[in-house]
N, C-alpha and C positions, 0 to 999 in steps of 0.2 A: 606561417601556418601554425595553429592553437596544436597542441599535443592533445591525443586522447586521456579525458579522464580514469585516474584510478581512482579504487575506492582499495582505501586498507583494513586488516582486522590482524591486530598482531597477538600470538599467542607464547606461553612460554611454560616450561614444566621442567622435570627433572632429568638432564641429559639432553634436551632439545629445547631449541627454540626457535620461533619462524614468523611469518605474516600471511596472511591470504590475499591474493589481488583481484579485482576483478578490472578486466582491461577491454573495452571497447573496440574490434576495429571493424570499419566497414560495418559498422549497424549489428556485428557479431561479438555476443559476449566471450570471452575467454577468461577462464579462472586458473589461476595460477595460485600456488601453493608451495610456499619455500621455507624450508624447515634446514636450520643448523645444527649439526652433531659434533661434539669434541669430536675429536681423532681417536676414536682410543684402541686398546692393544689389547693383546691374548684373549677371554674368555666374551670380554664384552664388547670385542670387532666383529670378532664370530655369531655372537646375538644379533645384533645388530642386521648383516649381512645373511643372516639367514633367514632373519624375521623380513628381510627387503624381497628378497631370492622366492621366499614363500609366497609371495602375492603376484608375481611374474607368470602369463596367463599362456605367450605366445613365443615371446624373443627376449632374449638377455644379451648385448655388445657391448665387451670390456673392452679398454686399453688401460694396462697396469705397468708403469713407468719401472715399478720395483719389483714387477714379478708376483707370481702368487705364492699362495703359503697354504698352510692345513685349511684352514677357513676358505680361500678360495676354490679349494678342491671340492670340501664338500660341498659346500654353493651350488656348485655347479652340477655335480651328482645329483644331488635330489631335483635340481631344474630338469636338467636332462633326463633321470627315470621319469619325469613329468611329461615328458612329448615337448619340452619345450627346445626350440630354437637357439643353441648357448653358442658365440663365438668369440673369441680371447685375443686380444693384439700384447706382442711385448717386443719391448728391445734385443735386439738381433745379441747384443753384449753380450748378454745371458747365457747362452750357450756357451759361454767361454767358464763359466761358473759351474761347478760340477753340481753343487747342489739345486742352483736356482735353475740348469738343466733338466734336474731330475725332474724339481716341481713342474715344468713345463708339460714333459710326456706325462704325469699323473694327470694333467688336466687333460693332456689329450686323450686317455686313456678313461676317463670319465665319460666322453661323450662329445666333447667341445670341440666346434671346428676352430685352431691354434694356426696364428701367423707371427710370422717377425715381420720389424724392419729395420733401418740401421736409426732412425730417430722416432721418438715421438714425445706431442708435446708435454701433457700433463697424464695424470689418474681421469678417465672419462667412463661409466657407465650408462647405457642407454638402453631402460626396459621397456618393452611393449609399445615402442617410439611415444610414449607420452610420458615416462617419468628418466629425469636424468638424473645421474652425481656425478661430482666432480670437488676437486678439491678447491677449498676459495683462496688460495693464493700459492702459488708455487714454492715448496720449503727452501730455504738457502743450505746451505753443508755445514750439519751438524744443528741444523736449528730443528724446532720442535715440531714435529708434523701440522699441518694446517688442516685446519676443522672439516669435514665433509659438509655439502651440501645439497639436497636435494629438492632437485623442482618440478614438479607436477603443472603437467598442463602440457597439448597439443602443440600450440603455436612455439615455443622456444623447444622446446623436446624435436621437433622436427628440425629442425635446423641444425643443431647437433649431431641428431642420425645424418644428415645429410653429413655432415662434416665426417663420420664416421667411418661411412662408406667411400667416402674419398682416400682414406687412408686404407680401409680394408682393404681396394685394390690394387693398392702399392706393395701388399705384403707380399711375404710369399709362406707359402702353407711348409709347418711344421715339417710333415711327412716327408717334405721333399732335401730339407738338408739336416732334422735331427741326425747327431755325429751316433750312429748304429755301430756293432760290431766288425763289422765288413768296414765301413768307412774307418773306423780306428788302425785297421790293423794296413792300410794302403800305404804301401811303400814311395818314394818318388818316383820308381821307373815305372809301379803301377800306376802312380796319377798321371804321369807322362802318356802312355799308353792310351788309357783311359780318354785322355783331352781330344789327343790325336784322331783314336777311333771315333769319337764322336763329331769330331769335324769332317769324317768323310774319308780320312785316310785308308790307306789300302794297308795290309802288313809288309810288305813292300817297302811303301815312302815310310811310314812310319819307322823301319831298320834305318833306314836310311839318313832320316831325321836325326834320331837317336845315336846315329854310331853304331848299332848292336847288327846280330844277323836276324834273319826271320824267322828260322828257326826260336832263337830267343822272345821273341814278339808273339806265336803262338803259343810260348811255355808260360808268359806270362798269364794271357789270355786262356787257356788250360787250367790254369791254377787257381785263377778267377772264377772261371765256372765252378768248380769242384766246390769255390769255399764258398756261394751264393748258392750252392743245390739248383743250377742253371742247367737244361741240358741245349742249351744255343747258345750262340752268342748275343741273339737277339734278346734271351729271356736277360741275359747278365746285364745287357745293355738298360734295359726298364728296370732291375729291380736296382742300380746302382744310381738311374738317374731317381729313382725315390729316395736315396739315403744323402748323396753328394750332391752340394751345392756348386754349380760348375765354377764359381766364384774363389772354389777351396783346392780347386785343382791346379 
């Protein structure tokens, strides 16, 4: 089988450089548009990303291998006072990082709906499913960041967001295990407790479980409420499964 003709038009200028394709399939033209950026850092990443961010009409989907920074924050700010659609994937690692933590809740705190997972593969952005970036070749440790790339056009932009979306549903949403107040200050017999009640336990087996008496099981759970501003056990139980990842328990 003959391959569909392309036709090319390569273009180049200060700081970019790329080709135009136009691609054939099924008797349907598709025009693709790929344009390379160095990688670059502080003033002119943030140009750059915000001069990309400004043209995003509907949806913006990150995955950021390294976490975001000042520039991803406000990115995402101005998309979002926009009405637009902004959602963030990053390495579950992070959270172990206090600082690259913090950026995390600033993006959620922007507007962004914010997921981990425990891997992901590269830096992927996907606007208005028809424009992507991605970086063109994965850096090694310690090597120089590799150039961005972006490609415009329907037919390869969809297939990414598809790819996208396959990880988005792996994640699990910020909200549910950023390490909060309440989650920092949980002691083991609190997580103990915590596990138990949530599997069904009665304060009962749970003593029982533990070693401890009942009395001890509801001073815990007492205590819990007080420091959650809970007046149930039920309200404690929701707002704890928003903070604790039962993974951490």
């Amino acid at each position: 089988m003959e391959p569909d003709v392309w036709s090319e038009a390569r273009f180049g200028g200060e700081g970019a450089a790329g080709a135009v394709f136009r691609l054939d399939v099924g008797g349907q033209a598709e025009r693709l548009v790929v344009e390379q950026y160095p990688r670059a850092t502080g003033d002119e990443y943030g140009s750059l990303l915000g001069e990309m961010a400004g043209s995003v009409v509907e949806s913006a989907d990150g995955m950021l291998v390294a976490g975001p920074g000042q520039a991803e924050v406000e990115a995402a700010a101005a998309m979002s006072g926009r009405g637009v659609r902004v959602r963030a994937m990053y390495p579950r690692a992070l959270l172990a990082v206090p600082e690259k933590a913090s950026w995390l809740r600033q993006v959620s705190d922007a507007g962004v709906s914010v997921r981990v997972l425990d891997h992901l593969p590269h830096d992927l952005m996907v606007f208005d499913r028809h424009t992507v970036c991605l970086a063109a070749r994965a850096a090694a440790s310690g090597a120089e960041e590799p150039p961005l790339v972006r490609v415009s056009g329907e037919l390869l932009a969809s297939s990414f967001a598809a790819i996208y979306e396959s990880y988005w549903r792996r994640g699990t949403p910020l909200s549910r295990i950023s390490p909060g107040p309440h989650h920092a200050q949980l002691g083991e017999r609190e997580r103990a407790v915590i596990r138990l009640m949530t599997n069904g336990y009665s304060d009962d087996r749970i003593a029982r479980k533990l070693g401890i008496t009942t009395p001890d099981v509801q001073s815990v759970m007492a205590a819990l409420m007080e420091r959650l501003g809970a007046g149930s056990r039920f309200e404690a139980g929701y707002k704890l499964a928003r903070e604790v990842d039962p993974r951490d328990l």
